[in-house]
C-alpha positions, 0 to 999 in steps of 0.5 A: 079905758078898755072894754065894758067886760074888763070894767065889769071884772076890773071894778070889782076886784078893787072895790074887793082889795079896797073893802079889804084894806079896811075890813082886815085891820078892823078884824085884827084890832077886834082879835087883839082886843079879845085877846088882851081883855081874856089875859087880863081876866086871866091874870085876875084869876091867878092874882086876885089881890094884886101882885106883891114884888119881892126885893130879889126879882125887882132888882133882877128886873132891873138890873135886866133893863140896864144890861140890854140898855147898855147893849142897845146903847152900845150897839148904836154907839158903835154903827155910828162910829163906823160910819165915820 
């Protein structure tokens, strides 16, 4: 394998990257939820009563999701006819 100096220093830089590989995503999946748990309390003190949905905005909405389906759809539709 090598030297006991290289083992000396070589075995803790991994067990350092591995540690990392599980500290690090644990570390983002804490921030998130904070994250998340301080917009919902947020979100309760502007809307306390619940969210009330007029005509207009609900069909901006979705006449929104329909044009960038439309897009979607239309973008795969056409790299797929490309290709043949």
């Amino acid at each position: 394998m090598g030297s006991t100096l290289e083992s000396a220093l070589i075995l803790p830089v991994i067990i350092l990257v591995i540690t990392g590989f599980v500290i690090w995503p644990l570390y983002t999946a804490q921030r998130s939820y904070r994250d998340f748990i301080s917009g919902t309390d947020e979100i309760d003190q502007r809307e306390p009563y619940g969210t009330d949905i007029d005509v207009e905005d609900l069909n901006t909405f979705l006449a929104g999701l329909s044009d960038n389906y439309r897009m979607v759809y239309g973008g795969v539709m056409n790299a797929v006819s490309e290709e043949e």
